[in-house]
N, C-alpha and C positions, 0 to 999 in steps of 0.2 A: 953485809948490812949490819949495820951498830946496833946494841939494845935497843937505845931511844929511837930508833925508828920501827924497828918491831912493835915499841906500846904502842907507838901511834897507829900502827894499821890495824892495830886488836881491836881500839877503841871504836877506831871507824865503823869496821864489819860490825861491832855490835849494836852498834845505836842504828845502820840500815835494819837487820835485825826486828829489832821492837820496833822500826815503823811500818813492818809489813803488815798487812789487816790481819783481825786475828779468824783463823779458822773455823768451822761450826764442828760444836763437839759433839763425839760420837760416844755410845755407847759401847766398851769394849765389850759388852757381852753379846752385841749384834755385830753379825758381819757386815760388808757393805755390801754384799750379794742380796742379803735377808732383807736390808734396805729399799733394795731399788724393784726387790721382787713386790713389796708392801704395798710400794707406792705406784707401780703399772697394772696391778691385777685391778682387774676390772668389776665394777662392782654387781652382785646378783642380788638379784630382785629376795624377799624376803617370804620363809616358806607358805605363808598366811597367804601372801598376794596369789599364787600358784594356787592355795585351795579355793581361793576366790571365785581362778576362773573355771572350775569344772563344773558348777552347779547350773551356768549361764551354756555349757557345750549340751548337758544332757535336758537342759531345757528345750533346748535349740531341737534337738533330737524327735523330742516326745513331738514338739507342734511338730514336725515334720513327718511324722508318722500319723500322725491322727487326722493333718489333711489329707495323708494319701488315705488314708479309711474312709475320711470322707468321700474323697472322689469316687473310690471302686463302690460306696454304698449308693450313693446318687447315679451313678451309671448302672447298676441293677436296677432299681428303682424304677429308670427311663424305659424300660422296658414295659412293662403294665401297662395295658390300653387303657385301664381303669385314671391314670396321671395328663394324658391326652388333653386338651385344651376344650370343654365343654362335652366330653365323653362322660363322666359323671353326671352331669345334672341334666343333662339328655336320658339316660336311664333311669335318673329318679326320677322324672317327669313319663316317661313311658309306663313307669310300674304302677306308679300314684293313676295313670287313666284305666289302669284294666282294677281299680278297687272299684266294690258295687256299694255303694253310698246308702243303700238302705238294707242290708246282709251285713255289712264288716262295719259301717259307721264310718265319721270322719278319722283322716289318718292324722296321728300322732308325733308320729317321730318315724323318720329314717336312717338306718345303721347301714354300713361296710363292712360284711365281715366273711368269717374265712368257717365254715361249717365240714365237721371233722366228724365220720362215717365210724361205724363198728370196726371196720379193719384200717383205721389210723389214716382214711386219707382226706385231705386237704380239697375243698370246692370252696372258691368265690361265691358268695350270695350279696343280696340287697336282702335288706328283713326290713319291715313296715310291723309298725306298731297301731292297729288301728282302737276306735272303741272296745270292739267287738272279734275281734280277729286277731294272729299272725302271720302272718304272710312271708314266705321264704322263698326268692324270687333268684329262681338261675337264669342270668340275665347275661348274654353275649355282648362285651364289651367292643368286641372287632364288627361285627355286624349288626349293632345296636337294635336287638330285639330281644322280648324276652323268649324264653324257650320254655320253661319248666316255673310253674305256684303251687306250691304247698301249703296250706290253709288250715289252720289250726284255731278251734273258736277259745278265745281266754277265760269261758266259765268252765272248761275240760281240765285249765293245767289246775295239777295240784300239787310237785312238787319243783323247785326251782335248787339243784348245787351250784356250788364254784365254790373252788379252788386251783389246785395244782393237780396237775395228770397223774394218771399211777398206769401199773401194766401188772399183771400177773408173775409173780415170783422167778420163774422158770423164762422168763422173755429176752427177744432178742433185741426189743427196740426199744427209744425211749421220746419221751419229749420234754421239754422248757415250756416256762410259762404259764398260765391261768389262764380257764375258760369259764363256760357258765352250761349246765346241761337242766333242761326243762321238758318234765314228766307231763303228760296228760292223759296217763289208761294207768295206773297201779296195779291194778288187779290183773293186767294182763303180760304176762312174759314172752319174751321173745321165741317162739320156738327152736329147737337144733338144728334143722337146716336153715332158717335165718342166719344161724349164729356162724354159719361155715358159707355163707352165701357172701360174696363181696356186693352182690350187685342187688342185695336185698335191700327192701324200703318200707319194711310193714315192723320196723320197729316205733315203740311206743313213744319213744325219745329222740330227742336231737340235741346236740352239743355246738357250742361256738366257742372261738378265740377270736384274738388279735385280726385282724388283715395286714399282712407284710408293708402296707403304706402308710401304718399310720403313723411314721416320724417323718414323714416326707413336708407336713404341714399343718398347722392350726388347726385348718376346716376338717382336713383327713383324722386328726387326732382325736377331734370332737365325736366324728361318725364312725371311727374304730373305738371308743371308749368303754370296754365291757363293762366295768362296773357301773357306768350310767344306765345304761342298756338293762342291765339287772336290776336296777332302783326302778324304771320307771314300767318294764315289766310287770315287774311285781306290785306297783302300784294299780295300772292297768289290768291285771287279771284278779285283784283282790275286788275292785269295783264291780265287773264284768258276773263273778260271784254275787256279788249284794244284789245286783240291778235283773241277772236272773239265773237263780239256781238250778242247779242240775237234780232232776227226782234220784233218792238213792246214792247220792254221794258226798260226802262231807263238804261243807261247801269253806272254802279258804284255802290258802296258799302257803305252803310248809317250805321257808329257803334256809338250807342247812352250808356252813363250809366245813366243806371236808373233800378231801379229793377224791376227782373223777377217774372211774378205773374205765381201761378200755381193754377189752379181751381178746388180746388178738396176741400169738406168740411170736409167730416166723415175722411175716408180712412182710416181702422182700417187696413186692406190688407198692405198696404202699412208701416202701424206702428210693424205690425208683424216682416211682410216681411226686414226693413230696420234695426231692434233691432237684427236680426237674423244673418243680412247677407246671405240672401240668393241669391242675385243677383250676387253673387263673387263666386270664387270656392275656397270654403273655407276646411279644416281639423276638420271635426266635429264629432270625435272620432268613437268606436265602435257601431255598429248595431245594435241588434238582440242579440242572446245567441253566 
């Protein structure tokens, strides 16, 4: 081959050359590994979205626990003959006939509550408020009759607490909650075999709380409502005073808060007894065979 055919082929090859498209440029300090890994990794959600969604799981959480609270409390609850479908105002109508309209005066107000003994236990009553009387009525919810009135005239009380419960230093048990406890003999103390007697009743006092139904409903919350109970009480027996005094005893109504002690140390009775519910007339399944 001659020179002049050599320049010509040089010339050629380079002008195909510059008409090749031109390449995209890389940066030599990436590799084209570093490249290709950039642009297939897949993009992750950003760390804020992540804290986002925990607040929405342990929400989720709580309702889910708290209806099951509800369930297991409403399925307690179902048990009480006292919840029954005209079981209640069947026993306020039975208790309201055995009042004697010219001894007690017209009735006032009726309560649901839960009447708590010297050795810590738990009895269901009806209480009537009338002019002249109270009335503490153990009232069989399962065989709707009443069984047991206790009768107490309201120019006798003279002292009304509530508060919170206490127990003696040295005790084994405890309680929650607010009641209300209502004096009417001061002057007279409980004797020492009362005080070791469970099944005594010539104490001077009686105490109430709560009834266990009264979140079940409006009406029930109304008729468990101790502090209402306490106001009109205490309205009722300051009257009851005025309208006729007792000869020899200061005549008025002294309500102090401070809490109610109950003296009782061991009381395994009473631990049973109130775990149980047996002071209530309660649905405690099948029998026997």
């Amino acid at each position: 081959m001659s020179e002049k055919d050599e320049e010509t082929f040089k010339s050629v090859d380079l002008e195909q050359q510059t008409e090749k498209s031109p390449e995209p440029e890389i940066n030599p300090q990436e590799s084209p590994s570093e490249t290709k890994t950039e642009i297939d990794k897949p993009s992750t959600p950003p760390a804020e979205a992540k804290v986002e969604t925990t607040p929405s799981i342990s929400t989720h959480t709580s309702a889910v626990k708290a209806r099951w609270t509800s369930s297991v409390e409403q399925f307690k609850l179902k048990r009480f003959f006292v919840l029954r479908p005209g079981t209640l105002s069947h026993g306020i109508d039975d208790v309201k006939s055995l009042v004697n309209p010219t001894e007690d005066g017209a009735v006032q107000s009726v309560w649901l509550m839960a009447e708590i003994d010297h050795w810590n236990n738990e009895k269901e009553r009806l209480v009537l408020i009338t002019e002249n009387t109270l009335l503490i009525c153990k009232y069989d919810f399962v065989m709707l009759n009443c069984e047991q009135i206790q009768k107490i005239s309201l120019n006798f009380i003279d002292r009304i607490f509530h508060g919170t419960f206490c127990f003696p230093p040295h005790t084994l048990l405890k309680r929650e909650g607010e009641g209300v406890r209502v004096f009417w003999d001061k002057l007279r103390e409980p004797s020492f075999t009362s005080r070791w007697n469970p099944f005594s009743v010539d104490y001077p006092f009686t105490t109430f709380t709560y009834h266990p139904v009264k979140s079940a409903n409006e009406e029930l919350g109304r008729l468990c409502d101790i502090e209402n109970f306490r106001e009109q009480l205490t309205l009722a027996a300051q009257k009851a005073h005025s309208k006729n005094p007792v000869p020899g005893k200061a005549n008025g109504v002294l309500v102090l808060n401070q809490p109610i002690l109950i003296e009782t140390y061991v009381g395994l009775m009473s631990v049973i007894g109130n775990q149980n519910k047996l002071g209530y007339c309660l649905a405690r399944g099948n029998i026997g065979f």
